[in-house]
DOPA-995476 format. One record per residue (C-alpha): residue number from 1; residue in one letter; x, y, z. Coordinates in steps of 0.5 Angstrom, whole numbers. Layout:
NUGU num residuo  east north    up
NUGU NUM       A     X     Y     Z
...
***
This chain:
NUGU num residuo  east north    up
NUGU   1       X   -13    49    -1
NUGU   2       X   -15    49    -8
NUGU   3       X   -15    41   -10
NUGU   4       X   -15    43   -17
NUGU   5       X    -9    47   -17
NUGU   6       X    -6    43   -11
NUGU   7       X    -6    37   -16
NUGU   8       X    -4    41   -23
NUGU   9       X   -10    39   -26
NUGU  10       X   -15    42   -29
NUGU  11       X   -22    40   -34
NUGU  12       X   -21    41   -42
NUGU  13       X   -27    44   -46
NUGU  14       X   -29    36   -48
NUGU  15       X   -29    33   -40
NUGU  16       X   -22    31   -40
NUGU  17       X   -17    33   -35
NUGU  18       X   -11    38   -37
NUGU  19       X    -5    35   -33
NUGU  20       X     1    40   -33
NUGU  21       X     5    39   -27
NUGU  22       X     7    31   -28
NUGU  23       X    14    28   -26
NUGU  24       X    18    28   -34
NUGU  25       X    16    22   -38
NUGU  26       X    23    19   -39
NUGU  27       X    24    15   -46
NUGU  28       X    25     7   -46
NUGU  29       X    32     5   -46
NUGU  30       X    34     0   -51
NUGU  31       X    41     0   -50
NUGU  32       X    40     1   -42
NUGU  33       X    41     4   -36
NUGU  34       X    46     3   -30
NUGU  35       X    44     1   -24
NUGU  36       X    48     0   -17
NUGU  37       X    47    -6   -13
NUGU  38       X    48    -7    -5
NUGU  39       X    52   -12    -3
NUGU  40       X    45   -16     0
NUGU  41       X    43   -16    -8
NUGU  42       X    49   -19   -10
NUGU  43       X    48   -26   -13
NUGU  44       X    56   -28   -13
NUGU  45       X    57   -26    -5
NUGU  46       X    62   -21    -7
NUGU  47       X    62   -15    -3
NUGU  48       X    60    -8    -3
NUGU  49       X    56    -6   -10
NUGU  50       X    56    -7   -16
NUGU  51       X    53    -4   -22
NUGU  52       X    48    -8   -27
NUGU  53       X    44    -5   -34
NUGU  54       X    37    -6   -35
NUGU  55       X    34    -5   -41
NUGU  56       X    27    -2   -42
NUGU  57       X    22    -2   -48
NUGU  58       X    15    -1   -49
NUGU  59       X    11    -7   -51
NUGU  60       X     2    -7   -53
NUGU  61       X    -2   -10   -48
NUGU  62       X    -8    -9   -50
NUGU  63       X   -10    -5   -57
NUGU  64       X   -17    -4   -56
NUGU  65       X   -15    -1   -49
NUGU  66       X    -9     3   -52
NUGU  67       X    -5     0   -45
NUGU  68       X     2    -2   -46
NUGU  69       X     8    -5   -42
NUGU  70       X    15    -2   -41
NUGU  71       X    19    -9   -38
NUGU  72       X    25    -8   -35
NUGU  73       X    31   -13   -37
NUGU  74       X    37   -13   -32
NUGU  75       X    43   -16   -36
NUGU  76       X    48   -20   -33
NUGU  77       X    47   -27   -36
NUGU  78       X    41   -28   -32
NUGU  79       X    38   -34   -36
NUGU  80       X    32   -35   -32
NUGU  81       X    29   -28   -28
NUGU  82       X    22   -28   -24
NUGU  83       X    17   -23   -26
NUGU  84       X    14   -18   -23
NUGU  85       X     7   -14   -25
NUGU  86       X     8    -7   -23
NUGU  87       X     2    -2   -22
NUGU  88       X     5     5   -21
NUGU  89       X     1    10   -16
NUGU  90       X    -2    17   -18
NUGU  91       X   -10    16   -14
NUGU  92       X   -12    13   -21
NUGU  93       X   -11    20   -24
NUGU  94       X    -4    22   -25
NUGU  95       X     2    19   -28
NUGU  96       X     4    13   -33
NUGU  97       X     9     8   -34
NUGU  98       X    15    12   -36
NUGU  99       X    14    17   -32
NUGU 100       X    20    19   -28
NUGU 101       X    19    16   -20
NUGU 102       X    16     9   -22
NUGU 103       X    21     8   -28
NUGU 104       X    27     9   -24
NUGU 105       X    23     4   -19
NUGU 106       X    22    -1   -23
NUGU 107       X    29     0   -25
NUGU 108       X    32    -1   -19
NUGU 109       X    28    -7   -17
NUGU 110       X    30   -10   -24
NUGU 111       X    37    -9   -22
NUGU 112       X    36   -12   -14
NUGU 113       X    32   -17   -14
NUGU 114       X    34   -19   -20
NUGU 115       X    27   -19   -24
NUGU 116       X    24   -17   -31
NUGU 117       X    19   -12   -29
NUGU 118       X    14   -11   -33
NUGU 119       X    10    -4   -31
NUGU 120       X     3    -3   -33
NUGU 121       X     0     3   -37
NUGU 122       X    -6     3   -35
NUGU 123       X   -12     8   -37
NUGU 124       X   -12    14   -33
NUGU 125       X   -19    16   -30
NUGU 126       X   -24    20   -30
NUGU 127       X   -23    19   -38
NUGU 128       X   -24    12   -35
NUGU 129       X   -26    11   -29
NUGU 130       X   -27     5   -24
NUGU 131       X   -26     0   -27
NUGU 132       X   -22     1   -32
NUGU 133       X   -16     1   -29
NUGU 134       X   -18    -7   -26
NUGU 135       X   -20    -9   -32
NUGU 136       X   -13    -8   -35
NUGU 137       X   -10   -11   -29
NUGU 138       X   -13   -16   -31
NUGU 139       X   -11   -17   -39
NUGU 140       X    -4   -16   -36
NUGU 141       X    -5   -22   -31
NUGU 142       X    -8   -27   -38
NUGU 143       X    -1   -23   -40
NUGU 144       X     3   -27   -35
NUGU 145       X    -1   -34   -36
NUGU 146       X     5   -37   -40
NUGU 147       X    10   -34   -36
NUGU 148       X     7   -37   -30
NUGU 149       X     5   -44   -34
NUGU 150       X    12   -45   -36
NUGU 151       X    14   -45   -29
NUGU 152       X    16   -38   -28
NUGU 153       X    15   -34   -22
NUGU 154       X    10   -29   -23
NUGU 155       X     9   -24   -18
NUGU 156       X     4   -17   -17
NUGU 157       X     6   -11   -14
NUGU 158       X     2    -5   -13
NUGU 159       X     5     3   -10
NUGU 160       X    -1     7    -7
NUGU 161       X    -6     6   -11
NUGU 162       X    -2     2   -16
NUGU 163       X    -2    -3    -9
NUGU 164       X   -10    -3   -10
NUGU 165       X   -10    -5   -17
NUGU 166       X    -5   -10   -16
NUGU 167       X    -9   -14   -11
NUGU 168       X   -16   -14   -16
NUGU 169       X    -9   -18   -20
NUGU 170       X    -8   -22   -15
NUGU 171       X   -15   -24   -14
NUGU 172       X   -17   -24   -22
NUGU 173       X   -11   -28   -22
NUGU 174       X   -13   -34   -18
NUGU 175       X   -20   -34   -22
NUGU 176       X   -16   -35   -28
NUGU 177       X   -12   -41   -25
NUGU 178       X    -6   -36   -26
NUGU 179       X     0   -38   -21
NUGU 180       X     3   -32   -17
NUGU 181       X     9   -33   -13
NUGU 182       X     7   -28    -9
NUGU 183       X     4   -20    -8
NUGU 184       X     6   -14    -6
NUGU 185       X     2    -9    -3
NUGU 186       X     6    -2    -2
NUGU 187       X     1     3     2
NUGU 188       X    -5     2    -2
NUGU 189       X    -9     8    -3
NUGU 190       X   -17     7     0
NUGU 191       X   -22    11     4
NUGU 192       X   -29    11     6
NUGU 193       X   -34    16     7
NUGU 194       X   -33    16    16
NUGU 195       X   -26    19    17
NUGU 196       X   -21    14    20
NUGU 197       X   -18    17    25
NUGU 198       X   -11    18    21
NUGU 199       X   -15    21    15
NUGU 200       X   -18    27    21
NUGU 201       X   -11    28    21
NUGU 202       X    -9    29    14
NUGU 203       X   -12    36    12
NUGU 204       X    -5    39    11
NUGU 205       X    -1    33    10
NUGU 206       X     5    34     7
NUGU 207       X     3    29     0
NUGU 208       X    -4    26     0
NUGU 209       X    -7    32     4
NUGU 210       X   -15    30     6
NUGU 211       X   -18    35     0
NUGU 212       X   -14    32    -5
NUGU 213       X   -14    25    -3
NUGU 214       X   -22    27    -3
NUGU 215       X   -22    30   -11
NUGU 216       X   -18    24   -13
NUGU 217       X   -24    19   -11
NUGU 218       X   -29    24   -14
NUGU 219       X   -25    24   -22
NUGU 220       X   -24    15   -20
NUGU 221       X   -30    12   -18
NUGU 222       X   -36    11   -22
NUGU 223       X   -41    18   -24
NUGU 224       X   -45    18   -18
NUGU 225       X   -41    13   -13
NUGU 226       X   -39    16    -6
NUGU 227       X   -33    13    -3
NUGU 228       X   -36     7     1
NUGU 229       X   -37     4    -7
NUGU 230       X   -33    -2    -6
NUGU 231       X   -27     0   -10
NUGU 232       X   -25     6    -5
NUGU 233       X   -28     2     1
NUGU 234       X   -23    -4     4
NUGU 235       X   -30    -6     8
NUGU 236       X   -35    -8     3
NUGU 237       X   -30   -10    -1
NUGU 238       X   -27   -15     3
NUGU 239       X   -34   -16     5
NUGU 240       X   -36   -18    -2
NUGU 241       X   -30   -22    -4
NUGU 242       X   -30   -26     2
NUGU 243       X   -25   -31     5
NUGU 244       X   -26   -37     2
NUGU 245       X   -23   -33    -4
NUGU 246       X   -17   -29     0
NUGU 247       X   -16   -36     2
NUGU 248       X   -13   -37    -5
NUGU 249       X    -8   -32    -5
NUGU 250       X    -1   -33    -4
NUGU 251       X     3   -29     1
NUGU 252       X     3   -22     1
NUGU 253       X     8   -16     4
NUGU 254       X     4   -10     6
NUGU 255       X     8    -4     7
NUGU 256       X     6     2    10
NUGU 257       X     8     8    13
NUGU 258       X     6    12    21
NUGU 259       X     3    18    17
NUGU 260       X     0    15    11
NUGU 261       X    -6    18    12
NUGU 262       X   -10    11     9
NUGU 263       X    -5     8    14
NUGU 264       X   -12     5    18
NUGU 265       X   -15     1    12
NUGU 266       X    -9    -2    10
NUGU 267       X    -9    -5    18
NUGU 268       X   -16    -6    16
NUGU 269       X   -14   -10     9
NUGU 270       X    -8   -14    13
NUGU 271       X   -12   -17    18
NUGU 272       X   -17   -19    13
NUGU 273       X   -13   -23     9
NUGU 274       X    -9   -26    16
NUGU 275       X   -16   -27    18
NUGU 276       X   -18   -31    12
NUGU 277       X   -11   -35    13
NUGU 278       X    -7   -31     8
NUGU 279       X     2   -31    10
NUGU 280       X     2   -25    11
NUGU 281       X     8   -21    12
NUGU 282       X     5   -14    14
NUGU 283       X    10    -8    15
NUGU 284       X     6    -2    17
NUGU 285       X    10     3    21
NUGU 286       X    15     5    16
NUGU 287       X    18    12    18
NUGU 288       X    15    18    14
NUGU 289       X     9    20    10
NUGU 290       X     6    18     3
NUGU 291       X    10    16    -2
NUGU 292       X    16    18     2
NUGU 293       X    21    12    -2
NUGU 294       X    19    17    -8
NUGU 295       X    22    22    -5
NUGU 296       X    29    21    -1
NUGU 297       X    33    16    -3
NUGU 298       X    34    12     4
NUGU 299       X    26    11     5
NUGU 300       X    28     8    -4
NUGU 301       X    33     3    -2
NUGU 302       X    30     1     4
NUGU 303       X    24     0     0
NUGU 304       X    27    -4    -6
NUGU 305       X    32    -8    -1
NUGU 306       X    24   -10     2
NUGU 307       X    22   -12    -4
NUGU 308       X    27   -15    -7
NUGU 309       X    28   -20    -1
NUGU 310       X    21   -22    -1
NUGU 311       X    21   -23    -9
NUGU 312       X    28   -27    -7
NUGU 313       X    25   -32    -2
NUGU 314       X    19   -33    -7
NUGU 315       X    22   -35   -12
NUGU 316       X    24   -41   -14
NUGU 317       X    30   -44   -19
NUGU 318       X    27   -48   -26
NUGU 319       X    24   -42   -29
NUGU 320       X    24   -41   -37
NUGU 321       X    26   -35   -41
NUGU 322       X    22   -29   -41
NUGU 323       X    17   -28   -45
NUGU 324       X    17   -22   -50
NUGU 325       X    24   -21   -47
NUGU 326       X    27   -22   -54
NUGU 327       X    24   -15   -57
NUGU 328       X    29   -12   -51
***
C-alpha cells in the first residue's frame, strides 16, 4: 500500500503537508448544540434521556504558537463543572480541535459527565515536529493552574495519540504544582523500532495499518530519530521519567482495544505506572480496532459513559467557576 495515499496527504513544494481528506472542520457553536444524555449521566435521578446544550467557542492559548482551545460549556444550571483538558488523535499529523470526530466527543463528553472541556489545538507535525505538540500540552496545562488552584477539579485526557500527549500534561503538571483530579489515557499511540507481536499483526489492519502507522512516526519524530526516540517508545520514556515521578501522578484510566495494534505498549505503560504506585484503572480489551468509539455509535457511548464515570467519582463538590467561561 501507498501510506501517502492511504493517509491523503501528500508534500507542498515548500515541505509542508497538503491534507485533502480530513473529517470536516465543524464551526464553533455559540448558541449550542443539543446532546441526548443516558439515564446513568443524569444528575436529577430521573430515568430515561434527557437533552443537554453545550456551548462552544474557540479561544487563543498561545499566540506565539498560534494554538488555541475550543471549551465546550454544557448548559443546565450547572454552577460548578470539572475541567477536562482534551488532546485529539491523529498520529501528530492529522486532524484539529474543530475537526468533525473530536468535536462531537467532546461534545458528548461535556454533556455526560458533565464537564467544561477544554480541546487543545495543538501544532501538527512534520511542520513542527516532536516536541511541539508537548510543549503546547504544556502552556495549556499553566492554562489550567487557576482553574485547579481555585479548587476545581482538573482532568487531562488524551485519544491515540492525543493519549501520548495528555500524559506529557500530566507529568508537565505535577512539575508545575498543578493539581489533577485525574488522566485519562485512551489507547495511546506508541511504537518501537522491534515489532510487538500485536504491531506483526497489523499490516492490513482496517485503521492504523503498519505502513501508515510507520509513516506517521516518520512526519512526527524529530529529523533523524527512529521510533525507539523516547517519545515513540514507552521503554526509554518510562526509563528516563522514572518511578519516583510517576508516583506523583493521580489515578489514570487507560483503555484500549484487542485489535489496537499498539495495544502491547499501552500494557507496557499500565504496568509501569501500577508499578510505580500509580491507581490505575487499566481497561484494555475493549471490542474492536482503533479509534473504533470514532466510528460506531455503540463503542462511543460506551466510551463517553467510561469517562464520564471516572470524571464523576474524581471529582469533588466545592468547585468555583470556569475560567474564560464567560466569553461562551
Amino acid at each position: 500500500m501507498d501510506p501517502y495515499k492511504y493517509l491523503k496527504i501528500r508534500f507542498n513544494p515548500d515541505g509542508s503537508l497538503y491534507r485533502y481528506g480530513e473529517a470536516p472542520l465543524l464551526p464553533a457553536a455559540p448558541a449550542g448544540e443539543p446532546v441526548a444524555v443516558a439515564a446513568e449521566g443524569r444528575e436529577d435521578g430521573e430515568q430515561g434521556p434527557r437533552r443537554i446544550v453545550v456551548h462552544s467557542n474557540d479561544v487563543p492559548l498561545s499566540e506565539a504558537a498560534g494554538t488555541g482551545l475550543r471549551l465546550f460549556v454544557p448548559s443546565g444550571g450547572h454552577a460548578r463543572l470539572p475541567l477536562v483538558l482534551y488532546f485529539h488523535g491523529g498520529g501528530y499529523v492529522l486532524f484539529r480541535a474543530a475537526s468533525e470526530p473530536f468535536h462531537n466527543t467532546c461534545t458528548a463528553l461535556a454533556a455526560a459527565a458533565p464537564a467544561v472541556v477544554a480541546s487543545v489545538d495543538y501544532r501538527l507535525a512534520p511542520e513542527h515536529r516532536l516536541p511541539a505538540s508537548f510543549e503546547d500540552a504544556a502552556d495549556a496545562v499553566l492554562w489550567a493552574r487557576p482553574h485547579a488552584a481555585a479548587g476545581r477539579p482538573v482532568f487531562v485526557m488524551g485519544s491515540h495519540n492525543g493519549a501520548s500527549i495528555a500524559f506529557r500534561a500530566a507529568l508537565a503538571a505535577a512539575d508545575a504544582g498543578v493539581e489533577l483530579r485525574g488522566v485519562i489515557l485512551n489507547q495511546p499511540h506508541l511504537g518501537g523500532a522491534a515489532r510487538t507481536p500485536a504491531e506483526a499483526a497489523s499490516v492490513d489492519d482496517r485503521v492504523l495499518p503498519l505502513p501508515a502507522n510507520d509513516l506517521l512516526w516518520e512526519l512526527a519524530l524529530p529529523v533523524g530519530a527512529d521510533r525507539d526516540h523516547e517519545y515513540c517508545n514507552p521503554e526509554p520514556m518510562l526509563a528516563r521519567v522514572g518511578a519516583a515521578r510517576l508516583r506523583r501522578l493521580p489515578p489514570c484510566l487507560v483503555l484500549g482495544r484487542r485489535k489496537d495494534p499498539p495495544r502491547d505498549r499501552t500494557r507496557t505503560l499500565a504496568n509501569a505506572l501500577q508499578k510505580a504506585g500509580v491507581a490505575v484503572e487499566a481497561r484494555l480489551d475493549g471490542a474492536g480496532y482503533h479509534a473504533m468509539e470514532l466510528f460506531k455509535p455503540n463503542c462511543a457511548a460506551e466510551f463517553t459513559a467510561q469517562v464520564a464515570d471516572f470524571v464523576r467519582r474524581h471529582s469533588a463538590a466545592g468547585a468555583g467557576d470556569v475560567v474564560g467561561a464567560s466569553k461562551l
